[in-house]
GUKOLNU-437984 format. One record per residue (C-alpha): x, y, z; chain; residue in three letters. Coordinates in steps of 0.5 Angstrom, whole numbers, plus 500, padded with zeros to 3 digits. Last residue first. Layout:
REM residues N
{xx = X, yy = Y, zz = Z, cadena = A, residuo = Ala}
...
END
This chain:
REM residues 326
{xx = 503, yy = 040, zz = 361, cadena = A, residuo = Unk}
{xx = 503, yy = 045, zz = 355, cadena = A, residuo = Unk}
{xx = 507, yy = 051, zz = 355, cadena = A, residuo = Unk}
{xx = 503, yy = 058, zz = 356, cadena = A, residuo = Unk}
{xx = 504, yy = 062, zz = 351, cadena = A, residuo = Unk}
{xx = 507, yy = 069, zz = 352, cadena = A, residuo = Unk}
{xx = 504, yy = 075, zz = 349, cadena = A, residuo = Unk}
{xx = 501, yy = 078, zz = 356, cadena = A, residuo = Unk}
{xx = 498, yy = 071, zz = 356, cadena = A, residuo = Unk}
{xx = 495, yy = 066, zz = 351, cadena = A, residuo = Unk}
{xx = 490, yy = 063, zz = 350, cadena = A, residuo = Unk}
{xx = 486, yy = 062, zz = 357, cadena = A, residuo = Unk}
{xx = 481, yy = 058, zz = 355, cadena = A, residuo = Unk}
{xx = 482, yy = 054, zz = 348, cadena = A, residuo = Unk}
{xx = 489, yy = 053, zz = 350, cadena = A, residuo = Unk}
{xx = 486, yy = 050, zz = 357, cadena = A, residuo = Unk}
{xx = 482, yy = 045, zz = 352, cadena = A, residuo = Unk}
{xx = 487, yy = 043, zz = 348, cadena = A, residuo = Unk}
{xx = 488, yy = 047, zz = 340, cadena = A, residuo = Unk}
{xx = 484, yy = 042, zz = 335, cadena = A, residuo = Unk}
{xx = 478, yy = 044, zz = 335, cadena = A, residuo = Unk}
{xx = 479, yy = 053, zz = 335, cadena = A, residuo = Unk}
{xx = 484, yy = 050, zz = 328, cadena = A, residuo = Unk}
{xx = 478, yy = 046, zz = 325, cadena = A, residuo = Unk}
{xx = 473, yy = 051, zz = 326, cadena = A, residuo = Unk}
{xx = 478, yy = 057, zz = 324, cadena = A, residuo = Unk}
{xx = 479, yy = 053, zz = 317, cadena = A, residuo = Unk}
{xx = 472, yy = 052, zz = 316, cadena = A, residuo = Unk}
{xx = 471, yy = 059, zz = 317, cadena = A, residuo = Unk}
{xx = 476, yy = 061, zz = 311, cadena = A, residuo = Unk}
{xx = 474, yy = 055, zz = 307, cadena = A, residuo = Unk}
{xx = 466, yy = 058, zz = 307, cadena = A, residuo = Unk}
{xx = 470, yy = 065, zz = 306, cadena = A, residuo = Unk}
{xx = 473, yy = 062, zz = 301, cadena = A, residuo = Unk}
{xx = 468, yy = 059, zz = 297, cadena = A, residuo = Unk}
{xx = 463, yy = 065, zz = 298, cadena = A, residuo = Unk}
{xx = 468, yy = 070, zz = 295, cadena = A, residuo = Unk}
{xx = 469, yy = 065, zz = 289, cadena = A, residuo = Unk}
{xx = 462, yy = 065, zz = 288, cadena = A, residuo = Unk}
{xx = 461, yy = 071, zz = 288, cadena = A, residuo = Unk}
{xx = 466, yy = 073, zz = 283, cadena = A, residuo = Unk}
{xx = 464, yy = 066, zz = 278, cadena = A, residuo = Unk}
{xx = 457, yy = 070, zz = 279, cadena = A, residuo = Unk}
{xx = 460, yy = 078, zz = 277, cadena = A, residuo = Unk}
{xx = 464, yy = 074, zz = 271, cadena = A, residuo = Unk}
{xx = 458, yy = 071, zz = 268, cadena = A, residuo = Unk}
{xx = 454, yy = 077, zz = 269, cadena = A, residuo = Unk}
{xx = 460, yy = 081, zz = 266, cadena = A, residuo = Unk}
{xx = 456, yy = 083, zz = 259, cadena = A, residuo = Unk}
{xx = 460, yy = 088, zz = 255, cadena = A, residuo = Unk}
{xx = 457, yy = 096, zz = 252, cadena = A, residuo = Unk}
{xx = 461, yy = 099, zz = 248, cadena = A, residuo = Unk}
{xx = 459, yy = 106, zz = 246, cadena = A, residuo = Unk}
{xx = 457, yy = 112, zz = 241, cadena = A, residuo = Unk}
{xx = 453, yy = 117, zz = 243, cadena = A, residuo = Unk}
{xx = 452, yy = 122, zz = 237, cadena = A, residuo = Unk}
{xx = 452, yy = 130, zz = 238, cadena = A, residuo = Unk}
{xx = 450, yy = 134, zz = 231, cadena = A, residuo = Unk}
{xx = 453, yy = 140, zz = 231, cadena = A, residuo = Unk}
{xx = 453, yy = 140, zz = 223, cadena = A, residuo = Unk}
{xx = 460, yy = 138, zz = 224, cadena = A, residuo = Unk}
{xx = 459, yy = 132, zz = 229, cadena = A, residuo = Unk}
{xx = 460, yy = 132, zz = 236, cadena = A, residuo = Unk}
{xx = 462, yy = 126, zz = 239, cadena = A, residuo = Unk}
{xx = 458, yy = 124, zz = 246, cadena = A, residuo = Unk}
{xx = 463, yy = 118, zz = 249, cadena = A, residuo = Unk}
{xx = 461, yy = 112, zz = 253, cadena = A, residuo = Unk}
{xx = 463, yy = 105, zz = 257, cadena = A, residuo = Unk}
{xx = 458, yy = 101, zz = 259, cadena = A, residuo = Unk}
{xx = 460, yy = 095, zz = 263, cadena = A, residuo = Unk}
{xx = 454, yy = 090, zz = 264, cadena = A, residuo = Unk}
{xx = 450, yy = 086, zz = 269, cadena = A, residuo = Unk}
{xx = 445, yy = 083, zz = 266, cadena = A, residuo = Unk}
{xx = 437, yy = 082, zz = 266, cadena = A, residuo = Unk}
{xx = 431, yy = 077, zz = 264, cadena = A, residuo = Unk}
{xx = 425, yy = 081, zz = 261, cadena = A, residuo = Unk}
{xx = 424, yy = 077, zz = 255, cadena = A, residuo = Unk}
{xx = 427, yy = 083, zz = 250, cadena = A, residuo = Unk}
{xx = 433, yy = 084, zz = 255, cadena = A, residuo = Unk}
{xx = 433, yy = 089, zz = 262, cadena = A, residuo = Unk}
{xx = 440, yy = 092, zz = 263, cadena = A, residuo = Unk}
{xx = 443, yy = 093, zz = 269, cadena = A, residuo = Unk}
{xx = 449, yy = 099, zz = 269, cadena = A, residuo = Unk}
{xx = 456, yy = 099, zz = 272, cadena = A, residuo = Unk}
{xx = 459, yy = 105, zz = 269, cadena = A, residuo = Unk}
{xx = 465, yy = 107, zz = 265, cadena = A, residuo = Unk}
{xx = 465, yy = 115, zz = 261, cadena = A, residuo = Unk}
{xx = 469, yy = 115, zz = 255, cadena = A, residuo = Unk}
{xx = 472, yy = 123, zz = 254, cadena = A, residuo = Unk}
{xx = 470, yy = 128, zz = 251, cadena = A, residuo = Unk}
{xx = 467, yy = 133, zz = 257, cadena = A, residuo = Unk}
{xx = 460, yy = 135, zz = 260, cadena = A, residuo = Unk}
{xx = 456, yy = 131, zz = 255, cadena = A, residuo = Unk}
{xx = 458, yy = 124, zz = 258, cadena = A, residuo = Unk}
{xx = 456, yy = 126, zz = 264, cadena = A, residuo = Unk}
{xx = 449, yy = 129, zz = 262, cadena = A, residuo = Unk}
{xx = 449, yy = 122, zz = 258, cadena = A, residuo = Unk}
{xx = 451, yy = 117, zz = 265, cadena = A, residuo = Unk}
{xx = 445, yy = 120, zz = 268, cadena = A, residuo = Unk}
{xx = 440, yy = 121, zz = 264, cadena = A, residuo = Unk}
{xx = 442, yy = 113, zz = 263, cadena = A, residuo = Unk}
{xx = 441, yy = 113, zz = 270, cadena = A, residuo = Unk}
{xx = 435, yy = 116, zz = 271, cadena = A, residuo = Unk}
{xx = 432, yy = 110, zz = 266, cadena = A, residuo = Unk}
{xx = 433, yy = 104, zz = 272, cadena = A, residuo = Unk}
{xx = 432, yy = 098, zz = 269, cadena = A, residuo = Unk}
{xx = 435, yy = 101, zz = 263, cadena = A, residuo = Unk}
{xx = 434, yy = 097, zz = 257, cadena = A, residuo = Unk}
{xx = 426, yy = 099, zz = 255, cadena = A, residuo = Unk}
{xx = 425, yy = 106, zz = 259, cadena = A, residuo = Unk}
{xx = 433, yy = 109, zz = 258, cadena = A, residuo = Unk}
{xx = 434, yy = 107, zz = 251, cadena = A, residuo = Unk}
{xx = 427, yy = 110, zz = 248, cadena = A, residuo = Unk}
{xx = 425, yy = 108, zz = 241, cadena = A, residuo = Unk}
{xx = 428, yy = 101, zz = 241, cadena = A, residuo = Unk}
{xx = 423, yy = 097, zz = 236, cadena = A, residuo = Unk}
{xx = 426, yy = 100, zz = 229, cadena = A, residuo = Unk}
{xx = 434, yy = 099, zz = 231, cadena = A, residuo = Unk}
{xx = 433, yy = 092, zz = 235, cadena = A, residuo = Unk}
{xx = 430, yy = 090, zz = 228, cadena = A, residuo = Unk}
{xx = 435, yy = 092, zz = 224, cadena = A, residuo = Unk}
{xx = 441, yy = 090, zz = 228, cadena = A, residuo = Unk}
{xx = 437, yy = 083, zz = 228, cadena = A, residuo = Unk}
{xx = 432, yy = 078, zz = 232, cadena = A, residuo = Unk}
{xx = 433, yy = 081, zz = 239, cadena = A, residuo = Unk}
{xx = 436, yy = 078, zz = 245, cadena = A, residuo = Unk}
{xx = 439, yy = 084, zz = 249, cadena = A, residuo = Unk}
{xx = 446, yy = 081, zz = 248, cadena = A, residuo = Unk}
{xx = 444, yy = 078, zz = 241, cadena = A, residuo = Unk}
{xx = 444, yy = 085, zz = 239, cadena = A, residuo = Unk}
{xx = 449, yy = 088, zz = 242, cadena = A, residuo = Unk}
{xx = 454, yy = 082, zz = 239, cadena = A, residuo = Unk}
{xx = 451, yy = 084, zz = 232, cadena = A, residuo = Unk}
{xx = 453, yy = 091, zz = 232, cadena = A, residuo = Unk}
{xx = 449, yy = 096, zz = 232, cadena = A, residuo = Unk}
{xx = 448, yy = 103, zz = 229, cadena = A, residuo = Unk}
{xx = 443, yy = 109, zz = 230, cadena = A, residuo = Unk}
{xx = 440, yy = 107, zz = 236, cadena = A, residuo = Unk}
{xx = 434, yy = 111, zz = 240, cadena = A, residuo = Unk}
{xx = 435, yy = 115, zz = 246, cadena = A, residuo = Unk}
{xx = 434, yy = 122, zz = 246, cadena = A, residuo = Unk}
{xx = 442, yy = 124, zz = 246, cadena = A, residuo = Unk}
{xx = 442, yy = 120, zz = 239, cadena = A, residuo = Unk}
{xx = 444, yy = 113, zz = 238, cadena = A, residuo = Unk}
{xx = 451, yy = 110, zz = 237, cadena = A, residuo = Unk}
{xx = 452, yy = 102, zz = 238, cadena = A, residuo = Unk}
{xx = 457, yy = 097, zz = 240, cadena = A, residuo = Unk}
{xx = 456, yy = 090, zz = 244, cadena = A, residuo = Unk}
{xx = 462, yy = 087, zz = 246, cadena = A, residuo = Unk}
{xx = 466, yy = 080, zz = 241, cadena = A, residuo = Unk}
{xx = 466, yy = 085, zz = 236, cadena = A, residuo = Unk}
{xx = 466, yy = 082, zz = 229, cadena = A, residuo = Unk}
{xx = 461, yy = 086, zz = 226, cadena = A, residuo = Unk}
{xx = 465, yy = 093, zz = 228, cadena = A, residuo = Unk}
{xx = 472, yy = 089, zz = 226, cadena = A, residuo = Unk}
{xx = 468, yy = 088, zz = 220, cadena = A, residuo = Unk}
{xx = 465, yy = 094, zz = 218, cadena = A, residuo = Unk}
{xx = 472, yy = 098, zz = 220, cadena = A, residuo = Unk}
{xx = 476, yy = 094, zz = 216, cadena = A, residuo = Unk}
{xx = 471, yy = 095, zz = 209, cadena = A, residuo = Unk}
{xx = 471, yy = 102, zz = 212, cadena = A, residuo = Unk}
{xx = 479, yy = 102, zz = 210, cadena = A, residuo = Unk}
{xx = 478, yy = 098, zz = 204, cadena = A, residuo = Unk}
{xx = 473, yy = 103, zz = 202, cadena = A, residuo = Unk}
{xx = 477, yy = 109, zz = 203, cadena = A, residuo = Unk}
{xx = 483, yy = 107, zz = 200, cadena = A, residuo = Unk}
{xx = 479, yy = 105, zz = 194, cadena = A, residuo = Unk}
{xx = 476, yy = 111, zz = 194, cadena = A, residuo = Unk}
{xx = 482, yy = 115, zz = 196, cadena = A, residuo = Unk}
{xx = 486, yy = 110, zz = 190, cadena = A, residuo = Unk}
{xx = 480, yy = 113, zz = 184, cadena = A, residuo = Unk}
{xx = 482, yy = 120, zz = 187, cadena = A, residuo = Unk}
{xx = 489, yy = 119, zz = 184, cadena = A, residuo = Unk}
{xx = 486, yy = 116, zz = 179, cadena = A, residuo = Unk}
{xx = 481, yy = 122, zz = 176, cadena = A, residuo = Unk}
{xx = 484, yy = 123, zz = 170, cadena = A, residuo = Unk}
{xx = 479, yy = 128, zz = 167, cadena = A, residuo = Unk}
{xx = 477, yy = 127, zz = 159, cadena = A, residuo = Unk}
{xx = 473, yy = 132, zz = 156, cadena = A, residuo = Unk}
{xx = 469, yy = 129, zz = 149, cadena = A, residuo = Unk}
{xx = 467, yy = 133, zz = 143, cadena = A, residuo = Unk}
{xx = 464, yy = 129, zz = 138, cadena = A, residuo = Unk}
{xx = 462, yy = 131, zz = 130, cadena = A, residuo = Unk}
{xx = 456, yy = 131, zz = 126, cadena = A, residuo = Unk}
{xx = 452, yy = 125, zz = 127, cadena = A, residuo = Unk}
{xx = 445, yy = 125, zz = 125, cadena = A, residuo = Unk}
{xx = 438, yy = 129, zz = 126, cadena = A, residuo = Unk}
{xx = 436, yy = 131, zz = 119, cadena = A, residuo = Unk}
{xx = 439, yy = 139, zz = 121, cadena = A, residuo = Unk}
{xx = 447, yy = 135, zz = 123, cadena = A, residuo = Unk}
{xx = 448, yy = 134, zz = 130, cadena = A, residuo = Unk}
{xx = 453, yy = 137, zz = 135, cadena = A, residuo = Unk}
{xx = 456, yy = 132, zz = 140, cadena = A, residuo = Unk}
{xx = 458, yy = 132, zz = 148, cadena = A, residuo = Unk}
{xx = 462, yy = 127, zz = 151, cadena = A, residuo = Unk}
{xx = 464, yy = 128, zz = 158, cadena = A, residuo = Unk}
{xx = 468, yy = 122, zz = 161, cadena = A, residuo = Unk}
{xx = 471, yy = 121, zz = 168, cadena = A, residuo = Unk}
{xx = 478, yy = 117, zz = 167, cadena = A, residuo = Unk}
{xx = 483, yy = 111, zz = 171, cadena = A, residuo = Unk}
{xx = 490, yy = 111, zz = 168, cadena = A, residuo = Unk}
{xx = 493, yy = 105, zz = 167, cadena = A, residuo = Unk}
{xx = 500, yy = 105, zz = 164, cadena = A, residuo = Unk}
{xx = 502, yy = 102, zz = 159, cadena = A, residuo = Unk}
{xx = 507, yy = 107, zz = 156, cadena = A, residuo = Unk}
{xx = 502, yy = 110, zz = 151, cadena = A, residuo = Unk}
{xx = 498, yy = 111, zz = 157, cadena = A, residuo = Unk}
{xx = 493, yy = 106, zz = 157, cadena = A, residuo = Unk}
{xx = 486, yy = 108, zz = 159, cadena = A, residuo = Unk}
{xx = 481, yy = 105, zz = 165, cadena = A, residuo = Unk}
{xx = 472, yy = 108, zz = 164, cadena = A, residuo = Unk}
{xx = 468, yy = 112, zz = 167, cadena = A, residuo = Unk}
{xx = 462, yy = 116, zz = 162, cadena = A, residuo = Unk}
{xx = 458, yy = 122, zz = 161, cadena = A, residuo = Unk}
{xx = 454, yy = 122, zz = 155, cadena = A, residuo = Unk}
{xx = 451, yy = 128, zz = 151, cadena = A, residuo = Unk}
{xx = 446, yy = 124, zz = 147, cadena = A, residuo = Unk}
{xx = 445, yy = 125, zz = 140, cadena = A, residuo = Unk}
{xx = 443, yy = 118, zz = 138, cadena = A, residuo = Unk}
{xx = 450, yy = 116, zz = 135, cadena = A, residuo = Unk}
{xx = 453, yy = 120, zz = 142, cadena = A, residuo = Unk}
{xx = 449, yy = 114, zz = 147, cadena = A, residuo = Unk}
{xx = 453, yy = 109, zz = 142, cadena = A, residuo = Unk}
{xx = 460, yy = 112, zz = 143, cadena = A, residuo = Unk}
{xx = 458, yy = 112, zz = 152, cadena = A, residuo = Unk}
{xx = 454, yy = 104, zz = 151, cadena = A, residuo = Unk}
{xx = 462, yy = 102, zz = 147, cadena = A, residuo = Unk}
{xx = 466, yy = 105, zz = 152, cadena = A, residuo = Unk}
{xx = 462, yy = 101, zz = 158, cadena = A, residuo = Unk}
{xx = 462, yy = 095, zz = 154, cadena = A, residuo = Unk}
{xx = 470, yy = 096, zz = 152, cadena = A, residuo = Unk}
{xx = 472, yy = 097, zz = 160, cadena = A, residuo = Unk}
{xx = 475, yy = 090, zz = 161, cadena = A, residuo = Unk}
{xx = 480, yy = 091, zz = 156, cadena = A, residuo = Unk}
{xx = 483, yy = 098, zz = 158, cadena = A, residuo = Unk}
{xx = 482, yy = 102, zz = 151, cadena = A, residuo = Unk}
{xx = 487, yy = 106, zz = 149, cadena = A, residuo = Unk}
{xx = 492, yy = 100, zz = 145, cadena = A, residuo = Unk}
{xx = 491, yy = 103, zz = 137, cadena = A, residuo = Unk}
{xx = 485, yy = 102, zz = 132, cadena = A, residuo = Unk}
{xx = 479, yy = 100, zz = 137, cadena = A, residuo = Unk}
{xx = 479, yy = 108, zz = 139, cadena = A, residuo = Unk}
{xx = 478, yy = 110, zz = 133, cadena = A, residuo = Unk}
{xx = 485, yy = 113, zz = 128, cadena = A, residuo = Unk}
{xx = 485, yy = 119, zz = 123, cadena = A, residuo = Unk}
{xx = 489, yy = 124, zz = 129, cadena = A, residuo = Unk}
{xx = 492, yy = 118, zz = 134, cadena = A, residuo = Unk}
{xx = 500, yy = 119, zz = 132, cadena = A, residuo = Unk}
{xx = 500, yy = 126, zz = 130, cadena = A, residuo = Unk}
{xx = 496, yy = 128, zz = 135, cadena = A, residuo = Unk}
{xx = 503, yy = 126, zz = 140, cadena = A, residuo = Unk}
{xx = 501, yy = 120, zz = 144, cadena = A, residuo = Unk}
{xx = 503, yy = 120, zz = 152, cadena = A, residuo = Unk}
{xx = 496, yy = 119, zz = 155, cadena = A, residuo = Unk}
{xx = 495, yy = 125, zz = 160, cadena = A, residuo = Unk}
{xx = 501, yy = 130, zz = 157, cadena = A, residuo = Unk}
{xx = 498, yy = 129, zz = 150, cadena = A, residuo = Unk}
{xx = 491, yy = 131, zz = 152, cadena = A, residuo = Unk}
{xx = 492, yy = 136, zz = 157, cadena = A, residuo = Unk}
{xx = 488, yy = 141, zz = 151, cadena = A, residuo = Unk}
{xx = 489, yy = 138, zz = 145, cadena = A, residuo = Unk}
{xx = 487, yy = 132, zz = 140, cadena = A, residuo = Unk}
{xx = 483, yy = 133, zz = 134, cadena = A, residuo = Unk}
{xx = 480, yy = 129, zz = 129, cadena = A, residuo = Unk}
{xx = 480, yy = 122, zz = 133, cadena = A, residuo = Unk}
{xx = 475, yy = 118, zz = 128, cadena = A, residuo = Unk}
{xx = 468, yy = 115, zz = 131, cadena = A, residuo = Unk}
{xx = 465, yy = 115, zz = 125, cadena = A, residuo = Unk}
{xx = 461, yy = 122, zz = 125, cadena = A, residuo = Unk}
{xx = 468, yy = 125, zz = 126, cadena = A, residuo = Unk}
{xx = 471, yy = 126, zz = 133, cadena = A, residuo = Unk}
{xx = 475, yy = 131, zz = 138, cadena = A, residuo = Unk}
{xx = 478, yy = 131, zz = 144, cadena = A, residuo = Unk}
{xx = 479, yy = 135, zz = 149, cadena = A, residuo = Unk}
{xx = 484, yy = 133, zz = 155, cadena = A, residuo = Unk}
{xx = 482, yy = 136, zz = 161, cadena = A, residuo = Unk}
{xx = 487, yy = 141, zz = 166, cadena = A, residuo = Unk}
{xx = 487, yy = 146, zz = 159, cadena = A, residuo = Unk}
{xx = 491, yy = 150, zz = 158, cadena = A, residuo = Unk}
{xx = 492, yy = 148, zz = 150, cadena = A, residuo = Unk}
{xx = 485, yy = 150, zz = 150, cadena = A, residuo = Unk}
{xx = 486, yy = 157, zz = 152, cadena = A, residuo = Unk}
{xx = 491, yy = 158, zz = 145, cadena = A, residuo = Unk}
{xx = 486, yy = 154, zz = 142, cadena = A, residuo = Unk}
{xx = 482, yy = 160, zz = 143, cadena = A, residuo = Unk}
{xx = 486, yy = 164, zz = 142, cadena = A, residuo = Unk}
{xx = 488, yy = 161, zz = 136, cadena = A, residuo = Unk}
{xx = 480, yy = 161, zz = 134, cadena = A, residuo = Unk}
{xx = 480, yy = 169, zz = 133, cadena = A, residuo = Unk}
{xx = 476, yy = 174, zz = 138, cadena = A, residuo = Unk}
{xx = 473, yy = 180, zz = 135, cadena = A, residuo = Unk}
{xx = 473, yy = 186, zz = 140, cadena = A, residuo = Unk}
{xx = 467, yy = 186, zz = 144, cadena = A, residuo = Unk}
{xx = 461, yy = 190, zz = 143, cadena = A, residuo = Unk}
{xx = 459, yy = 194, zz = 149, cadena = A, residuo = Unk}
{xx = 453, yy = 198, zz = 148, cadena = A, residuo = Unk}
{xx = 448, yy = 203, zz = 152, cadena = A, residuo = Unk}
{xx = 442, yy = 207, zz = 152, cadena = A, residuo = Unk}
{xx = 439, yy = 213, zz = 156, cadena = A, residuo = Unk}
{xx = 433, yy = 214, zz = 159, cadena = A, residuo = Unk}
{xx = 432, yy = 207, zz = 163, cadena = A, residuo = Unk}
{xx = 427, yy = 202, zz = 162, cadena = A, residuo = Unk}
{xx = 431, yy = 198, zz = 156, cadena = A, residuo = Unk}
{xx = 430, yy = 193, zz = 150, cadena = A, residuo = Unk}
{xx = 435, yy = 189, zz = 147, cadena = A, residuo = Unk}
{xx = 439, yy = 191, zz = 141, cadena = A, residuo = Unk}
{xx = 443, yy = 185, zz = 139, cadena = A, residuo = Unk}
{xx = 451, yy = 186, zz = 139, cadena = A, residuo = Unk}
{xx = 456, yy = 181, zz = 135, cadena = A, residuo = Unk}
{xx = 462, yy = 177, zz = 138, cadena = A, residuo = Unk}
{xx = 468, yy = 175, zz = 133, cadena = A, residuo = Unk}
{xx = 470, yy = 168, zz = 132, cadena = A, residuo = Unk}
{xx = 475, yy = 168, zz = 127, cadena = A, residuo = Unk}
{xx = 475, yy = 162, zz = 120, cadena = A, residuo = Unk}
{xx = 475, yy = 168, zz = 115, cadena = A, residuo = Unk}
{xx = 469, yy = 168, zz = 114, cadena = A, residuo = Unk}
{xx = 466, yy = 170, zz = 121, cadena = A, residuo = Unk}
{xx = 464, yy = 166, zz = 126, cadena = A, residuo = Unk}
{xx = 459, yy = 169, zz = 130, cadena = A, residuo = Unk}
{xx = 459, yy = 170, zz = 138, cadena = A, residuo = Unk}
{xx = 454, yy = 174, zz = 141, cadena = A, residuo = Unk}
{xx = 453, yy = 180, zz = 145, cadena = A, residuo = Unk}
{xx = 447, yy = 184, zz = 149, cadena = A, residuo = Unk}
{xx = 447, yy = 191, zz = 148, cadena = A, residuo = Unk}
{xx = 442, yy = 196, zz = 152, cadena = A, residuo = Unk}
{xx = 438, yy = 201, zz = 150, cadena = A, residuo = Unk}
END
């Protein structure tokens, strides 16, 4: 036989645990039985607590106030025992809704987690997660409350830090005036900006994302070059550079600097991520001014050859020496 041990409360008040036979396949039996355990050691693991407990009569009336709960909020048990949430500054203006909906979740004997800003007795806000649990009368009704409550605020600024520093890089990403991307080492995007978008003449991020299925055969007027380009970029950690003409949705194409890297993920994943800048403009304002200048260039030898005398124009110059004019 073997015993299983629950808890019981004695008369006197004691939690002690009492062993009910189960039954066993093996030959022999065996039995632990716990030795009784009084309600001041729990209080005792209580009061150890990192979460403040707090207790609560069928009227929302704080009966108990231990664990971490004095050294969170600042108030002594005496001064909140017998009061409601509504009888002293505890509750962050702004977040009574949200209080009230959690109180009237226990009401039907829901167990309830919330979120919500507390004062400190000395007027600080702190940000707080709360797990409300009830215990219900025979009939179904209210009979008491027990809440856990963690501060959460340290950990509510890294949140907010990191959503304003996602906020920043979104904008930034959104804002580019060059095209920004990452996509899987087989050829389709996971993330474009705006900027890429217009560049190939898409309608949207989003639709740039769903149409272009194979990078390298839709963009790429040459698809061995992005084979290329990814088999050298997988080969280390830095960015690689490359000239690379690009076709459009209309079939036009551009001339444009890549630059692209392979990033390692911790799940072994590898995401390209890359700038892509369109020099067309720059490439024909380049060859434009070369042909300018080798046009000036020649007509500048032509004027020069023209205007030397004729016997300049034959002999030239001799062992260094010019030949004095007559």
């Amino acid at each position: 036989m073997i015993c299983e041990a629950s808890a019981q409360l004695s008369h006197d008040g004691s939690l002690f645990s009492r062993p009910s036979a189960l039954p066993s396949s093996g030959a022999g039996s065996q039995c632990t039985v716990s030795t009784p355990t009084s309600t001041s050691q729990i209080f005792s693991l209580i009061a150890n607590l990192p979460l403040a407990v707090i207790e609560w009569d069928p009227h929302h009336h704080i009966t108990g106030w231990r664990g971490n709960a004095e050294r969170m909020f600042g108030w002594t048990p005496e001064e909140v025992i017998g009061k409601r949430l509504d009888e002293f500054r505890f509750v962050y203006e702004g977040d009574w809704p949200a209080v009230q909906g959690a109180m009237d979740a226990m009401e039907h004997g829901w167990s309830w987690v919330s979120h919500n800003r507390n004062y400190r007795r000395d007027g600080t806000l702190i940000h707080c997660e709360w797990y409300n649990s009830v215990l219900l009368d025979k009939a179904g009704a209210l009979r008491s409350g027990l809440s856990l409550v963690l501060d959460v605020t340290t950990r509510q600024g890294m949140e907010t830090a990191l959503r304003a520093s996602e906020e920043k890089f979104r904008n930034i990403f959104e804002g580019a005036p060059i095209g920004i991307f990452q996509s899987t080492v087989d050829g389709r995007f996971t993330s474009v900006n705006s900027r890429l978008t217009e560049m190939f003449g898409f309608a949207s991020p989003e639709h740039m994302i769903r149409a272009v299925t194979d990078i390298g055969w839709q963009l790429f007027t040459d698809p061995e070059k992005r084979r290329a380009i990814v088999a050298h970029a997988l080969e280390g950690t830095d960015f690689v550079q490359c000239e690379v003409e690009y076709r459009r949705v209309d079939g036009s194409v551009f001339l444009a600097n890549l630059h692209m890297k392979a990033e390692r993920q911790a799940d072994g994943r590898v995401v390209l991520e890359g700038f892509v800048e369109d020099i067309t403009e720059r490439k024909r304002a380049d060859e434009a001014l070369r042909e300018a200048h080798d046009t000036l260039e020649r007509r500048v030898q032509e004027r020069t050859a023209a205007a030397q005398p004729a016997g300049k124009r034959e002999l030239g110059f001799m062992r260094g020496v010019p030949i004095a004019a007559s």
